[in-house]
C-alpha beads as a LAMMPS data file, in Angstrom:
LAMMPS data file: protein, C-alpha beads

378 atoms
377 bonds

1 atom types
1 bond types

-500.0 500.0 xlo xhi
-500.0 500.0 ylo yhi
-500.0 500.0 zlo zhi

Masses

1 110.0

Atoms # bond

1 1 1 191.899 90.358 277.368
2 1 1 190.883 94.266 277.702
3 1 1 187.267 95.456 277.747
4 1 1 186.744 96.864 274.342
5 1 1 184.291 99.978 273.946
6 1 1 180.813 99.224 274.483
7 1 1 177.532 99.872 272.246
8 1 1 173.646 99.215 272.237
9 1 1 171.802 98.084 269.589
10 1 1 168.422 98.696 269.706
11 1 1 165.729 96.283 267.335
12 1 1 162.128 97.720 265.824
13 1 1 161.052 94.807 263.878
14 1 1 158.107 96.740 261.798
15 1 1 157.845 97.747 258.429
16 1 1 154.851 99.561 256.349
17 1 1 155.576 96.123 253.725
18 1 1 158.332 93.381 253.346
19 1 1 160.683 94.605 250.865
20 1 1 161.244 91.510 248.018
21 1 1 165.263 92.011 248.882
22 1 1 165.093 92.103 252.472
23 1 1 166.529 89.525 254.339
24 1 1 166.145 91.443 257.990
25 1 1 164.155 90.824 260.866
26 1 1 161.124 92.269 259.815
27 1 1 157.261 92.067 260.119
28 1 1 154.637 93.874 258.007
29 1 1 152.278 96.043 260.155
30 1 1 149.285 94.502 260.617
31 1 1 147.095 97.205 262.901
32 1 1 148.170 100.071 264.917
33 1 1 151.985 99.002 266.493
34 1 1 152.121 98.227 270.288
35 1 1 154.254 101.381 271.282
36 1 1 154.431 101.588 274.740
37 1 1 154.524 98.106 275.098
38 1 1 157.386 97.680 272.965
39 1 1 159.486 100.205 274.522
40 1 1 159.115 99.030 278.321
41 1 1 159.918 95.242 276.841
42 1 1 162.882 96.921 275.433
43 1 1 163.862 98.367 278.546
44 1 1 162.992 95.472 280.599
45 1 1 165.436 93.111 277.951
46 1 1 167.985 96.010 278.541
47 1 1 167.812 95.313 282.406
48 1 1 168.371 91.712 282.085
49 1 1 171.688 92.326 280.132
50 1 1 173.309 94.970 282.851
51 1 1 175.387 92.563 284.103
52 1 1 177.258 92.650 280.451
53 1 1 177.510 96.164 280.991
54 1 1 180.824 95.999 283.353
55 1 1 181.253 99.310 284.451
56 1 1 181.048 100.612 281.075
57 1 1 179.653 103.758 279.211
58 1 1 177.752 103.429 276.269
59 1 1 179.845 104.603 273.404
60 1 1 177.021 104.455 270.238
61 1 1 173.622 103.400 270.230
62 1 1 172.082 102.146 266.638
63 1 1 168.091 102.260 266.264
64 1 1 167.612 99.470 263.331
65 1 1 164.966 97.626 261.719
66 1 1 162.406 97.501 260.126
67 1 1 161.408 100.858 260.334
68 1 1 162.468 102.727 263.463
69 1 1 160.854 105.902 262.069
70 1 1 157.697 104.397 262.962
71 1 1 157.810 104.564 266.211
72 1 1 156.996 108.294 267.880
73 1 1 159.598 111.170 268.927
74 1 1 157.809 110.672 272.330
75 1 1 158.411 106.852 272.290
76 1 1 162.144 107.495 272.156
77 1 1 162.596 110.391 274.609
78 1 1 160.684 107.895 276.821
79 1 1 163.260 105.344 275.652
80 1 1 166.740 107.326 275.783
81 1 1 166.177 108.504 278.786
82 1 1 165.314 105.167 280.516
83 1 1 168.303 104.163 279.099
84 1 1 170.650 106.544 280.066
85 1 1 169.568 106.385 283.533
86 1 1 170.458 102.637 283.280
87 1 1 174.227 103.035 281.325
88 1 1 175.605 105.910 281.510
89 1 1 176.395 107.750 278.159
90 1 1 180.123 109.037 276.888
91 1 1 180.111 112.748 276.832
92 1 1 180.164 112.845 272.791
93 1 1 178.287 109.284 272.400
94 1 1 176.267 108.495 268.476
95 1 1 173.054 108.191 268.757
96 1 1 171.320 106.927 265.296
97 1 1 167.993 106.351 264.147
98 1 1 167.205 104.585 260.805
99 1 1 164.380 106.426 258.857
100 1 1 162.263 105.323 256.002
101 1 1 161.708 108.480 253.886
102 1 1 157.979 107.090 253.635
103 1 1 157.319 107.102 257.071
104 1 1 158.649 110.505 258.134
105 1 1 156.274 113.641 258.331
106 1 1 157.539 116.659 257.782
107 1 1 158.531 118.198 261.367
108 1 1 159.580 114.452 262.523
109 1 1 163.128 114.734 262.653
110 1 1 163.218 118.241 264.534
111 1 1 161.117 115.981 267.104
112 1 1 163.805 113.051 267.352
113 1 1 166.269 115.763 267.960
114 1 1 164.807 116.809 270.406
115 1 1 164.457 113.356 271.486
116 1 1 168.113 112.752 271.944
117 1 1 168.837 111.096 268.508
118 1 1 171.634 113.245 267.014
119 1 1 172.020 110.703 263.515
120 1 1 169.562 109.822 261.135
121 1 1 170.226 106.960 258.260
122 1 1 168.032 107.734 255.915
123 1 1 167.036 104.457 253.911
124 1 1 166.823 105.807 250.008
125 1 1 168.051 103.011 247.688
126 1 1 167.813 104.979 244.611
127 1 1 165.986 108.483 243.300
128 1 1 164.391 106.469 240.526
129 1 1 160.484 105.685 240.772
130 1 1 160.977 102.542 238.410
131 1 1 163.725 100.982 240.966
132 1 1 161.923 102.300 244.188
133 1 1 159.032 100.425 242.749
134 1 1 161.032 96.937 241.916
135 1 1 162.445 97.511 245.188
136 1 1 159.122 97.384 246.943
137 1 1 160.426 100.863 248.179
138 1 1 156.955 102.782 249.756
139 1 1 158.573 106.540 248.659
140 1 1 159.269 108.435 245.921
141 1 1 161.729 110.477 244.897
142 1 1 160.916 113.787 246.558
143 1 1 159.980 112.338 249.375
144 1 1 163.513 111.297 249.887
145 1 1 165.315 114.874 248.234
146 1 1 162.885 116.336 250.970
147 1 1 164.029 113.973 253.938
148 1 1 167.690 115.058 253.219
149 1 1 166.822 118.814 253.403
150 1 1 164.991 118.251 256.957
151 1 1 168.124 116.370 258.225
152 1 1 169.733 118.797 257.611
153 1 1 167.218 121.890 258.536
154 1 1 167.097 119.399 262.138
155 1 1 170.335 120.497 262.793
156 1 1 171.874 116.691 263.020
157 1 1 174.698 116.202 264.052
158 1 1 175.321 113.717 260.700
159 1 1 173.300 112.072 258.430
160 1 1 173.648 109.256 256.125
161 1 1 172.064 108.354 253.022
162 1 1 171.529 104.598 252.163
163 1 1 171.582 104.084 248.404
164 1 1 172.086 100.813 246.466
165 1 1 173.228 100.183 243.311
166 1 1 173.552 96.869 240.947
167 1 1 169.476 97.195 240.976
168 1 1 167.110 95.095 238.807
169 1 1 167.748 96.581 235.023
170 1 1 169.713 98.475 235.956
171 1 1 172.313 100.811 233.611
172 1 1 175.637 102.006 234.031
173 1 1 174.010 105.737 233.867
174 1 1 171.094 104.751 235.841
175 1 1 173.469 103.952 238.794
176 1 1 175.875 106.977 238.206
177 1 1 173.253 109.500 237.908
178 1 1 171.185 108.004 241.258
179 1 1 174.712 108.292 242.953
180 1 1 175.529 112.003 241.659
181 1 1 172.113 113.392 242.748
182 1 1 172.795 111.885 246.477
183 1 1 176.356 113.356 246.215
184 1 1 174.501 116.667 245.272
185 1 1 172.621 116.331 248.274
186 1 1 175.486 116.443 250.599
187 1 1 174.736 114.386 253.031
188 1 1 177.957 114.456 255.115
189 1 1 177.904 110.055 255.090
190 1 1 176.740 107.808 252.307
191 1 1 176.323 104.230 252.418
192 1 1 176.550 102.663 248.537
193 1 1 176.586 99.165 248.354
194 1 1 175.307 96.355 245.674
195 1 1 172.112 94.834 245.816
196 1 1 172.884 91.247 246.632
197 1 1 170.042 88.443 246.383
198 1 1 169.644 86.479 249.605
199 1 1 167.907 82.940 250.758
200 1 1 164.621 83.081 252.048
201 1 1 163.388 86.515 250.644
202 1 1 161.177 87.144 247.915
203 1 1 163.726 87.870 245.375
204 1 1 165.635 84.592 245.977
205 1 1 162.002 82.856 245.230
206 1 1 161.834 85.226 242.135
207 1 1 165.446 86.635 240.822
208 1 1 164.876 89.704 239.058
209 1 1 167.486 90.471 236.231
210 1 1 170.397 92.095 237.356
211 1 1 172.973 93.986 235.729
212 1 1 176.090 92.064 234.143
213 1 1 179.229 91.772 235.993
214 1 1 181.133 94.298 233.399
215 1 1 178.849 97.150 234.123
216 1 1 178.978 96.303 238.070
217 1 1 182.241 96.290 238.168
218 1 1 182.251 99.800 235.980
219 1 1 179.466 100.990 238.391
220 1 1 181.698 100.515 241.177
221 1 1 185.105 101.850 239.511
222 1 1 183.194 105.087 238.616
223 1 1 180.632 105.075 241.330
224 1 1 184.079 105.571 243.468
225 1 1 185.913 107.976 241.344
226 1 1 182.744 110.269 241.851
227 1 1 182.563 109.711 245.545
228 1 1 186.549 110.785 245.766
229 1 1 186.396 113.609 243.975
230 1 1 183.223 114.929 245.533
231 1 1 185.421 114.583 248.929
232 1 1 184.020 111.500 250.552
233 1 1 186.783 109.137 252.098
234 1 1 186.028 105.474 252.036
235 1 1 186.511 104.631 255.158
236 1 1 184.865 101.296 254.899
237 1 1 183.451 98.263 252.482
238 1 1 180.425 100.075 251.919
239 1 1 180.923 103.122 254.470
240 1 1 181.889 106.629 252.398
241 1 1 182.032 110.186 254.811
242 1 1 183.330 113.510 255.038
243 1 1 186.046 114.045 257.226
244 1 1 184.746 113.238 260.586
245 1 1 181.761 111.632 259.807
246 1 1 182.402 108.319 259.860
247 1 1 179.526 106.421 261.737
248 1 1 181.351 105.709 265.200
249 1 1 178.840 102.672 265.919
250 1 1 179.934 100.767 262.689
251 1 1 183.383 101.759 263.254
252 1 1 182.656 100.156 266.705
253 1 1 181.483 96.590 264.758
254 1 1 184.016 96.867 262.387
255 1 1 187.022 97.039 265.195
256 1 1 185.632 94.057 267.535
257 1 1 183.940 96.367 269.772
258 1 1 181.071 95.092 272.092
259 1 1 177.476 95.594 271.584
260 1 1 174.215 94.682 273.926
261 1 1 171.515 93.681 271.433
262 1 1 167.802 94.280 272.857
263 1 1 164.846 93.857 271.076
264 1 1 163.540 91.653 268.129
265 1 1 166.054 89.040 267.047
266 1 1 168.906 91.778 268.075
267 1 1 172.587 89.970 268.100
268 1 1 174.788 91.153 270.555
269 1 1 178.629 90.404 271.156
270 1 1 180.320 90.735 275.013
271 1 1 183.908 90.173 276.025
272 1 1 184.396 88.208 279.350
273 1 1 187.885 89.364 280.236
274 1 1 188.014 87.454 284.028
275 1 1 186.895 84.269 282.180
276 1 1 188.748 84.506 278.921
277 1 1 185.100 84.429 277.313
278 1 1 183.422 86.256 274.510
279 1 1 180.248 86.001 274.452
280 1 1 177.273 85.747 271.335
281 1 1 173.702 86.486 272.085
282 1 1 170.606 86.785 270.458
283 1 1 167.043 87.688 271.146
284 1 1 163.524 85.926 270.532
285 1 1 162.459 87.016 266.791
286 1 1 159.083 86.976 266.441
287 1 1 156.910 89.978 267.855
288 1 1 154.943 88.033 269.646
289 1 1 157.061 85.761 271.395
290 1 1 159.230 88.706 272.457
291 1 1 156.375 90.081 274.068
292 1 1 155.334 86.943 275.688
293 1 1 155.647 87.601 279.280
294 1 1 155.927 83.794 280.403
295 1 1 159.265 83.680 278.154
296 1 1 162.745 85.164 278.226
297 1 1 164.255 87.377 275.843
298 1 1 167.074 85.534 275.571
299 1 1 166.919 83.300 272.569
300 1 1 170.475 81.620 272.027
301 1 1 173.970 82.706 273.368
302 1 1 177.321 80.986 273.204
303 1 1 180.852 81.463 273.438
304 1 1 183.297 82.449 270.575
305 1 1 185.688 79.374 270.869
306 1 1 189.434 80.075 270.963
307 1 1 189.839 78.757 267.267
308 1 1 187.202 80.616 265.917
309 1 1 188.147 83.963 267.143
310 1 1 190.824 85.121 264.372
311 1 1 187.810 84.697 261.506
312 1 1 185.582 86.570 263.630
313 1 1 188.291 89.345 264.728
314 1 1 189.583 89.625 261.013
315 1 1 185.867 89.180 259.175
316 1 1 185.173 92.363 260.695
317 1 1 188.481 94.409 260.649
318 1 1 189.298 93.424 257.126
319 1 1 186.628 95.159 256.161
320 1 1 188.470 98.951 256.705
321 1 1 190.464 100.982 255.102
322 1 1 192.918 101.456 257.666
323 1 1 195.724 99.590 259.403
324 1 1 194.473 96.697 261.830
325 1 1 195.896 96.931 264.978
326 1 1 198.067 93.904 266.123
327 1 1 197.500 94.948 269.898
328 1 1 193.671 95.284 269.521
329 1 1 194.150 91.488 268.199
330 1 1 195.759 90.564 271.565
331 1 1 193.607 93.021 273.817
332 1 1 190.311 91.691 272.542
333 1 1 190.768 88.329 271.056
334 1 1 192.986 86.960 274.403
335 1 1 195.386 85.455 271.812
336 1 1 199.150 85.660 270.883
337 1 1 200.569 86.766 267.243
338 1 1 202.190 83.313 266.733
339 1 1 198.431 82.055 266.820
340 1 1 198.118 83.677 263.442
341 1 1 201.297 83.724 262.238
342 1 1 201.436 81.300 259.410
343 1 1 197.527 82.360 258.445
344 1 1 199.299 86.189 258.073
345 1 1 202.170 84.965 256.227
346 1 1 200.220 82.725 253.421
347 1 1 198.171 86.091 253.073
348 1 1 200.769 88.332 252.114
349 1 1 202.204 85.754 250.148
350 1 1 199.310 86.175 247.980
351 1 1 199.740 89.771 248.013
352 1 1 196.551 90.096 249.893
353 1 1 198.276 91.426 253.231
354 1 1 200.719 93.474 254.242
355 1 1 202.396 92.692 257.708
356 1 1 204.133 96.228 259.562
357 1 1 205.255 96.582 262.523
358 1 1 202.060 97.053 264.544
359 1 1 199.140 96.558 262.107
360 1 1 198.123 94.551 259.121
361 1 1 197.066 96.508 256.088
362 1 1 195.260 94.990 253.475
363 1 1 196.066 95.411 249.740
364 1 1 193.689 96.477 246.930
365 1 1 194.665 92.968 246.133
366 1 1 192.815 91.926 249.507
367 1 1 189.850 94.070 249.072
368 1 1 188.786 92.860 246.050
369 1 1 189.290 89.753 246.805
370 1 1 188.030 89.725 250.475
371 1 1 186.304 86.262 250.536
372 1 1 189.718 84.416 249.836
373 1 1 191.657 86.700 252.345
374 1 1 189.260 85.993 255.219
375 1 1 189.382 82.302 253.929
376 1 1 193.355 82.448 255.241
377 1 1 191.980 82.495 258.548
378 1 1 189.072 79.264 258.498

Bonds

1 1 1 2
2 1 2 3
3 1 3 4
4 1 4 5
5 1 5 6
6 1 6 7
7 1 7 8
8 1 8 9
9 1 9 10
10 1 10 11
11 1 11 12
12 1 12 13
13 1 13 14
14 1 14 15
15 1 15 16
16 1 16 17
17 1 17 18
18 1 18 19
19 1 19 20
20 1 20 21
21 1 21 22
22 1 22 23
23 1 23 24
24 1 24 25
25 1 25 26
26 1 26 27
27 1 27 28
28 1 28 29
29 1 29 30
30 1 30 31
31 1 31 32
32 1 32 33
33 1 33 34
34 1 34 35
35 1 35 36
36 1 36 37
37 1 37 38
38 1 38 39
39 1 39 40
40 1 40 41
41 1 41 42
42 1 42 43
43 1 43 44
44 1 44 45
45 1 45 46
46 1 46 47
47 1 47 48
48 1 48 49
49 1 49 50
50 1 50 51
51 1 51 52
52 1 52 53
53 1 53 54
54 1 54 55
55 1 55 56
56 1 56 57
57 1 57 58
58 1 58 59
59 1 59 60
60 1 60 61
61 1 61 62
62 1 62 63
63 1 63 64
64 1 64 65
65 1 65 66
66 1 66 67
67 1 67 68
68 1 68 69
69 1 69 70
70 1 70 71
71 1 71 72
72 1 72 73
73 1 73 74
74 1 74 75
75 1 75 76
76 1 76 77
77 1 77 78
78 1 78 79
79 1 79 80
80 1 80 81
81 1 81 82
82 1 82 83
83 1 83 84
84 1 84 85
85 1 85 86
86 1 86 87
87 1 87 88
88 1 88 89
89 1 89 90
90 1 90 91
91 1 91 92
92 1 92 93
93 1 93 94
94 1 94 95
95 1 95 96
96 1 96 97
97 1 97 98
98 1 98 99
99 1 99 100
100 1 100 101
101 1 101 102
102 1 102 103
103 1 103 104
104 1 104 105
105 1 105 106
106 1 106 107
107 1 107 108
108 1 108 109
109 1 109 110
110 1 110 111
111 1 111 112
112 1 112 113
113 1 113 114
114 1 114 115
115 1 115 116
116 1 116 117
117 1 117 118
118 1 118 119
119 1 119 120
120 1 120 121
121 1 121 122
122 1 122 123
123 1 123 124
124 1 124 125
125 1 125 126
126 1 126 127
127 1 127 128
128 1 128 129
129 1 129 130
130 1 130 131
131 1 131 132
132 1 132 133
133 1 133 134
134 1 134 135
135 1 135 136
136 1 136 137
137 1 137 138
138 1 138 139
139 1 139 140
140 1 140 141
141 1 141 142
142 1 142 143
143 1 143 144
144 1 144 145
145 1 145 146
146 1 146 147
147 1 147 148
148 1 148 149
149 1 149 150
150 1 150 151
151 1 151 152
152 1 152 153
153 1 153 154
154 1 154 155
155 1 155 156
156 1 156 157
157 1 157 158
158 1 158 159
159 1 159 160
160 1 160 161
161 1 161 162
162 1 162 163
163 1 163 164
164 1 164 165
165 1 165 166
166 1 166 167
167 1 167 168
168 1 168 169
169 1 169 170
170 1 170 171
171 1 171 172
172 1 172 173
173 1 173 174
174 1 174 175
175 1 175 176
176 1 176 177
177 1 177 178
178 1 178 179
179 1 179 180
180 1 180 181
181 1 181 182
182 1 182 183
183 1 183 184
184 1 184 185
185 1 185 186
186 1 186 187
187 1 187 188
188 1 188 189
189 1 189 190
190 1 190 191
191 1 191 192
192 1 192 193
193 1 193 194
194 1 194 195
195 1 195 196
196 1 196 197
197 1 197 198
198 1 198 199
199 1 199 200
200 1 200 201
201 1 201 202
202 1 202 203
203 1 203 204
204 1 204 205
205 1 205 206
206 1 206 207
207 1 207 208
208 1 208 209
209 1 209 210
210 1 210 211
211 1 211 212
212 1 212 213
213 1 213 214
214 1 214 215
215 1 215 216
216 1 216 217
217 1 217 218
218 1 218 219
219 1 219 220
220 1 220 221
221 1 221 222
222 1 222 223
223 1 223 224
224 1 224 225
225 1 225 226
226 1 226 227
227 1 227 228
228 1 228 229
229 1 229 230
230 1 230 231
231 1 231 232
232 1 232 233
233 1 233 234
234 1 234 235
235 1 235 236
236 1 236 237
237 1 237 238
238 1 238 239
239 1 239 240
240 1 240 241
241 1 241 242
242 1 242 243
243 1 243 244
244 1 244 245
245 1 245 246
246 1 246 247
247 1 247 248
248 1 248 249
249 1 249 250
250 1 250 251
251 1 251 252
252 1 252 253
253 1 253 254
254 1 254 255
255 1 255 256
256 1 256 257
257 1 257 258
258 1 258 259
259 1 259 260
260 1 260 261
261 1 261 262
262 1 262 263
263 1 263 264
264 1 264 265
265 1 265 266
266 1 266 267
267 1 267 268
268 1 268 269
269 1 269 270
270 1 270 271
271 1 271 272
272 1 272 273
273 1 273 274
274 1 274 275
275 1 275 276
276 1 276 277
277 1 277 278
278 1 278 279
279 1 279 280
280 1 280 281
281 1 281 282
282 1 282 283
283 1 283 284
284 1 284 285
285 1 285 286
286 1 286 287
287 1 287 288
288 1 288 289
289 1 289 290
290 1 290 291
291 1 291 292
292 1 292 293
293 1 293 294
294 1 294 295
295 1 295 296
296 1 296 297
297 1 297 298
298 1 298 299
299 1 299 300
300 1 300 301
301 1 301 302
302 1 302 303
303 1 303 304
304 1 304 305
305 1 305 306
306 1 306 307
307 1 307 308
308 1 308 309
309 1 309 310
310 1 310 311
311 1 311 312
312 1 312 313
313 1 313 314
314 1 314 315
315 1 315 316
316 1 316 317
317 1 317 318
318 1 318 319
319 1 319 320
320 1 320 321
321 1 321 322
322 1 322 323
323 1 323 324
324 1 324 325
325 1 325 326
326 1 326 327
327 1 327 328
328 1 328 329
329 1 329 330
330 1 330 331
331 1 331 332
332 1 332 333
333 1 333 334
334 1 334 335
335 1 335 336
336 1 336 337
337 1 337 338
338 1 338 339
339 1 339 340
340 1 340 341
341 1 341 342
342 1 342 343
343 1 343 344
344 1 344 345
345 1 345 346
346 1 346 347
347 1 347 348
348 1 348 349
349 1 349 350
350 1 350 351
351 1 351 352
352 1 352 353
353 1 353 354
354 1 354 355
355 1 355 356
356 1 356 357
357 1 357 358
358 1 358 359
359 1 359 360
360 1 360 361
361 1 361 362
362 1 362 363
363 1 363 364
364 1 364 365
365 1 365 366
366 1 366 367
367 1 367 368
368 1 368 369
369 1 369 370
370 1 370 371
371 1 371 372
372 1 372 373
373 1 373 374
374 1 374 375
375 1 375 376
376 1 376 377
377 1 377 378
């Protein structure tokens, strides 16, 4: 096994309001949010995981949440440089911050700039006020048309736009025309994915009507057609960027790459390589018992059995555009081709796979019908 590139994930767990869709580790504000606090229990969770680090850089770090944009400019130049002085950072490393256009004041992102934060993922969801407000979305539309122009004005390295689509009454036009205004916006990444109802949030308790599968699937046929020709590449299930902009930290996930998880109910996933070991961690949840002194912040961890590792290598690979790499199967899984050969060959069978020389490529076939590729491998 090889030590495969390493990033940081980095958990703020509040929001303004719960979202009826969101199925995320988030907490409604309640009061004035513990700042400092919060940042030195990140750092101190950071510290306890340095021994994952293994002589590593870090190659991406990934602000999620909840609402990251929340927190101060001066909370994460506090933050990013603690952390640097703990991991070292590659010379051209990602460093993203997700931002709720409801929560950002004007000048903010010229602040996180100057912060260190050189990506901003800007959470949109759609530019219409009757979606934003089935969505539970706090912002309106200009307050997101305005976000894009101070990305951009910030001088950002990149910036991504999060819209969804497949939203409650929602048309064929509705979708098209919320994904053409984005696309007018040029944000040099989009992220365009369907609204899908999950367990345990609001929306499960209370399904909203959603759009028939005809006009999803033409929302997605078309919805692509006017991505391509406005020269975004999909790179990715959900990922669409200009040449070169292709977020390096999902790229990172997507590839089998490591990540340290620190804060709120953050995963993280570490390769062993003198043990033969990957690792899966994940962090206390709740705000308060994060916080709780008397307590680690280590939650749950175990180890990524032998058997399970060609799911978990393929769930996440399968999910590009472009060839899978047969060595990066041996390097970070620790196992041999003939370990998957009969799961490979019953996939292209089924035209879902195509086996060269030294990748796997999967087929339209295989995209659209993901779920019974990756079932090849259970």
């Amino acid at each position: 096994m090889k030590l495969p590139p390493l990033s940081l994930y980095i958990h703020v767990p509040w929001c303004v309001q719960k979202c009826p869709y969101c199925d995320f580790n988030s907490h409604s504000l309640k009061g004035k949010i513990p700042e400092q606090e919060y940042v030195q229990h990140l750092l101190d969770d950071l510290k306890a995981d340095l021994h994952l680090v293994q002589g590593r850089k870090l190659h991406s770090i990934f602000v999620g949440g909840g609402t990251p944009s929340l927190l101060s400019a001066n909370a994460y130049t506090h933050l990013l440089t603690q952390v640097r002085a703990l991991i070292p950072f590659e010379e051209d490393i990602e460093i993203t911050l997700e931002a709720n256009p409801g929560t950002v004041e004007t000048d903010r992102f010229a602040h996180y700039v100057d912060a260190g934060i050189n990506r901003i993922s800007i959470g949109v969801q759609s530019l219409q006020a009757d979606k934003l407000n089935a969505l539970g979305r706090i912002h309106g539309e200009q307050e997101a048309i305005n976000a894009a122009h101070e990305a951009r004005k910030a001088g950002l390295g990149s910036f991504n736009m999060d819209l969804m689509h497949g939203l409650p009454n929602q048309t064929l036009s509705d979708a098209l025309s919320d994904l053409q205004r984005v696309i007018e916006l040029e944000p040099p990444h989009i992220s365009w994915y369907q609204l899908t109802i999950e367990p345990n949030t609001q929306f499960a308790s209370k399904p909203p009507t959603l759009p028939q599968d005809e006009i999803l699937w033409d929302i997605q046929e078309q919805g692509q057609a006017l991505l391509a020709n406005a020269g975004y590449q999909q790179y990715e299930i959900s990922g669409y960027a200009k040449s070169g902009f292709q977020c390096k930290h999902n790229l990172n996930y997507w590839q089998f790459g490591d990540y340290l998880g620190i804060g709120c109910g953050a995963h993280g996933k570490i390769t062993l390589p003198d043990n033969l070991e990957i690792l899966r961690t994940v962090k206390v949840k709740h705000p308060r018992g994060y916080m709780d002194l008397s307590k680690p912040y280590l939650y749950q961890s175990w180890q990524v059995e032998e058997q399970d590792r060609p799911f978990e290598f393929f769930m996440n690979c399968f999910r590009l555009q472009q060839p899978c790499s047969k060595q990066d199967f041996i390097d970070f899984t620790g196992l041999s081709l003939e370990a998957v050969e009969d799961n490979i060959a019953n996939a292209e069978s089924n035209g879902l796979l195509l086996n060269q020389a030294h990748s796997w490529l999967v087929t339209n076939k295989g995209h659209t019908y993901l779920n019974d590729l990756l079932q090849s491998f259970v």
